[in-house]
C-alpha positions as CSV (number, residue, x, y, z in Angstrom):
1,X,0.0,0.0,0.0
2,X,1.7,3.1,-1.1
3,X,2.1,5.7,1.7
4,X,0.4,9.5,1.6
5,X,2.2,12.2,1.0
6,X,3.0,13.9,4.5
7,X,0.4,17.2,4.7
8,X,2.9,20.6,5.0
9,X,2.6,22.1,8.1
10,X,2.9,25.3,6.7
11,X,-0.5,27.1,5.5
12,X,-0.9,28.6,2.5
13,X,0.2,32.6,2.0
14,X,-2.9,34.5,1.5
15,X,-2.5,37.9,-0.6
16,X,-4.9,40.9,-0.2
17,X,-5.7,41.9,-3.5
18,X,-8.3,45.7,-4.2
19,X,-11.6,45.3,-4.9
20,X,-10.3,46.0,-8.6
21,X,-7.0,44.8,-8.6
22,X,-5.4,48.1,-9.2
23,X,-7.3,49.3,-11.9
24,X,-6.1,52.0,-13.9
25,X,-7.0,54.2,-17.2
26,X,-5.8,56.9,-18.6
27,X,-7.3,58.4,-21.8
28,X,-7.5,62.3,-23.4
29,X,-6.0,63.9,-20.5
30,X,-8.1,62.0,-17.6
31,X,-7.0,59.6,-15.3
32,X,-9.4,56.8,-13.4
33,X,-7.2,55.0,-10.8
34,X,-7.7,52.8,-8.5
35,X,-6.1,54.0,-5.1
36,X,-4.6,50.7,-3.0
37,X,-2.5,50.8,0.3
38,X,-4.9,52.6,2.7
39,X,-6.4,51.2,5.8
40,X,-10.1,53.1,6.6
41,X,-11.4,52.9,10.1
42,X,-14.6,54.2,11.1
43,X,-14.1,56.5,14.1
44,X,-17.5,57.9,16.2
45,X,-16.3,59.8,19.4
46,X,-18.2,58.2,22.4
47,X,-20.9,60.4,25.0
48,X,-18.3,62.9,26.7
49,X,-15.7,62.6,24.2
50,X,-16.1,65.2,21.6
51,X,-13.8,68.0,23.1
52,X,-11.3,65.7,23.2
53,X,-12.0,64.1,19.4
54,X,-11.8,68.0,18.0
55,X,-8.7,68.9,19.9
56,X,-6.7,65.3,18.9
57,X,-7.9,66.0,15.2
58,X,-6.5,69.9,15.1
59,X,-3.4,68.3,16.6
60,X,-2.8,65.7,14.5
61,X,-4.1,68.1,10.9
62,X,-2.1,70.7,12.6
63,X,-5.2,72.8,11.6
64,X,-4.6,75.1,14.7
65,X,-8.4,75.3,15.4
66,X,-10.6,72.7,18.2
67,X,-13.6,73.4,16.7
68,X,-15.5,70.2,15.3
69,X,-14.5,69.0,11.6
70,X,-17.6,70.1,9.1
71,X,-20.0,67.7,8.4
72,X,-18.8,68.5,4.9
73,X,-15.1,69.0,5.4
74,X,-12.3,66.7,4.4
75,X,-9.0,67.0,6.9
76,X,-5.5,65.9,5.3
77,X,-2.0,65.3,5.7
78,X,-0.7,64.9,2.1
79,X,3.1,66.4,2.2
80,X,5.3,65.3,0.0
81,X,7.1,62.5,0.6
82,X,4.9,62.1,3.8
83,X,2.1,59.3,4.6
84,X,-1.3,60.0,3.8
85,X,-3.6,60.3,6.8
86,X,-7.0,61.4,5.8
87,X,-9.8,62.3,7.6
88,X,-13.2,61.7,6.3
89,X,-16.8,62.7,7.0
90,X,-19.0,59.4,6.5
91,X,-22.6,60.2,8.8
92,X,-23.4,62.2,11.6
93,X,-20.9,62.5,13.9
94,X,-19.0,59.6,12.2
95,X,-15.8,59.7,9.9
96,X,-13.4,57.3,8.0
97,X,-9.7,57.6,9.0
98,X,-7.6,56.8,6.5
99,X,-4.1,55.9,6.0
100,X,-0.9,54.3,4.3
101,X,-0.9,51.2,6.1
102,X,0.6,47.1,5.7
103,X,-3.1,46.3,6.2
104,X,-2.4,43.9,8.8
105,X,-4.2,45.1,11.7
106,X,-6.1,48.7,10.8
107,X,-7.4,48.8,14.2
108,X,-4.3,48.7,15.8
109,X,-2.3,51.2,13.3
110,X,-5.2,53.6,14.0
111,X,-4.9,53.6,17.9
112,X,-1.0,54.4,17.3
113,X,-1.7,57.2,15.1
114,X,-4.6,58.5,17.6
115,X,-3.0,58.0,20.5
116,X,-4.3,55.4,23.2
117,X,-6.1,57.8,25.3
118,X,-8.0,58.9,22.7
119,X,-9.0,55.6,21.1
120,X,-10.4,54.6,24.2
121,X,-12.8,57.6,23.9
122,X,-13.6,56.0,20.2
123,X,-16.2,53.8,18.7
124,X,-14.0,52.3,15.8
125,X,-14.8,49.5,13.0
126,X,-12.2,48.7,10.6
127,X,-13.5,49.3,7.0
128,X,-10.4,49.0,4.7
129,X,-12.1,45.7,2.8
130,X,-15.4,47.3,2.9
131,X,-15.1,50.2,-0.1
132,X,-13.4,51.1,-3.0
133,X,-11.8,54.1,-4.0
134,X,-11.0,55.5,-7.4
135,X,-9.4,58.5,-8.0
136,X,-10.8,60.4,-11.4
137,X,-8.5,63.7,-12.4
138,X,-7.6,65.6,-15.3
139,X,-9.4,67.4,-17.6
140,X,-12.3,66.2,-18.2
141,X,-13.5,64.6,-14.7
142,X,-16.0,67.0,-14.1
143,X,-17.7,65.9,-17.4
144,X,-17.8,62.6,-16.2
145,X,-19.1,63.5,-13.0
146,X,-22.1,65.6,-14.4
147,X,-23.5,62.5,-16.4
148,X,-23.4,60.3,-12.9
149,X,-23.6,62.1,-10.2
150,X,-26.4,64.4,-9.5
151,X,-24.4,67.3,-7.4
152,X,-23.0,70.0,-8.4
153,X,-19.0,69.0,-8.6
154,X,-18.0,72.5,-9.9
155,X,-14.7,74.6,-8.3
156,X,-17.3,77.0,-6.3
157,X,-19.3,74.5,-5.3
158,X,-17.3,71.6,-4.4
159,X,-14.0,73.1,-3.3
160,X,-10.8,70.9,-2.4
161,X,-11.4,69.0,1.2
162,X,-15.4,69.6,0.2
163,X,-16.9,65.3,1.1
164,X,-20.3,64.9,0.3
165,X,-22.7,61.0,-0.1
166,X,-24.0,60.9,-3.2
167,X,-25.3,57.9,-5.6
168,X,-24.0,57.5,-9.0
169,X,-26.1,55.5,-11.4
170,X,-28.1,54.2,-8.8
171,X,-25.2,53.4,-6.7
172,X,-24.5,54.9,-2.9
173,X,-21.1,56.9,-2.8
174,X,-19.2,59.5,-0.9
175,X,-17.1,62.0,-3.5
176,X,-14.4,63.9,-1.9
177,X,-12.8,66.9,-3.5
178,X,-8.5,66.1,-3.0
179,X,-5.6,68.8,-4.3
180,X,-5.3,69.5,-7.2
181,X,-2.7,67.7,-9.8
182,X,0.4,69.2,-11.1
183,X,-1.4,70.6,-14.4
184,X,-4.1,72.5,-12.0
185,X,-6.6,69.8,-12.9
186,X,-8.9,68.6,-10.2
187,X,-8.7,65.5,-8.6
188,X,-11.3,63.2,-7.4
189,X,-12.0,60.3,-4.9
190,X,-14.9,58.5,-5.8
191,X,-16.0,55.7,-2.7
192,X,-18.6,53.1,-3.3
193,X,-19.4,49.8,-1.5
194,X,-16.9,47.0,-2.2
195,X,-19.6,44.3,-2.6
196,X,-20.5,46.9,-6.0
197,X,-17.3,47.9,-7.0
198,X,-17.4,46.4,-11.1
199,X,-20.9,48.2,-11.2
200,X,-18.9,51.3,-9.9
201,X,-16.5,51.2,-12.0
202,X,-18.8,50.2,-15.1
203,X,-20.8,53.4,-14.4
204,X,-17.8,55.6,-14.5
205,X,-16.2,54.1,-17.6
206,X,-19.5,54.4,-19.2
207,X,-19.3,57.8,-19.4
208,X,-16.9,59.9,-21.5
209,X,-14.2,60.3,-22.2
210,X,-13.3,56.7,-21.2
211,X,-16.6,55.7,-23.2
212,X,-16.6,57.7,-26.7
């Protein structure tokens, strides 16, 4: 009787791969790109803990102020060079924290770059599996936007750091206004459910100029 194979004691490597595996188009001077290496965790300041949410926040954004972020308001670090760490509104009183991160334990990395008495004070979920992100830039994203989204995404209305939920072709999403590129053009994060991400992404391709 021929004898089995000993079983490896070793398990398998498991690789985290983006909701769109790192999509990426660029066509007539606009850009659709998938944006990979952030963690998101969902912070919510507990009962009591508000002050001390605003005044971490203006410490960490070095914004200089303690008053609460706007329900509209996007809060960023994005210095050359430097790791992103973004704050963004998501419901009342609720924001996603996001950052450049390994991925391994969101959670963890987000009480680090809070500080621990802080995240005490915080009601936090990680999220970085739950969405995807796709930044649209360059000339012709607002174009695009205007055939999905039903906002207004123009510079006076919508200017950079301006976060507002949204749906695009039927489809819930959060659009967040981020700097600028390097030609002046504006730049885009679109956020939609993971569990939707190909319709996502087939609504935004449908429309020009990455559909002609």
């Amino acid at each position: 009787m021929a004898k089995s194979a000993p079983m490896s004691k070793t398990p398998p490597s498991l690789t985290a791969q983006s909701p769109l595996g790192g999509y990426e188009m660029i066509t007539d001077g606009t850009s659709l790109i998938e944006v990979t290496g952030l963690s998101m965790v969902s912070v919510a300041p507990l009962a009591g803990s508000q002050v001390a949410f605003q005044t971490a926040m203006a410490k960490l954004f070095k914004t200089g102020k303690t008053g609460s972020p706007k329900p509209s308001a996007t809060m960023a670090l994005d210095r050359s060079g430097k790791p992103r760490c973004i704050l963004m509104p998501s419901a009342q009183n609720q924001w996603f924290f996001c950052f450049d991160d390994d991925g391994t334990n969101p959670i963890d990395a987000a009480k680090a770059l809070l500080g621990t008495s802080l995240s005490k004070q915080l009601a936090m979920t990680d999220q970085s599996d739950s969405w995807v992100i796709l930044a649209l830039s360059g000339l012709h994203s607002r174009q695009t936007l205007a055939r999905i989204c039903p906002i207004d995404c123009s510079a006076s209305a919508m200017p950079i750091g301006t976060t507002a939920r949204t749906s695009m072709e039927h489809l819930g999403a959060i659009i967040t206004r981020r700097p600028d590129e390097g030609d002046h053009q504006p730049c885009f994060w679109l956020l939609s459910a993971r569990s939707s991400a190909a319709s996502f992404l087939h609504a935004i391709t449908g429309s020009p100029p990455f559909r002609n």
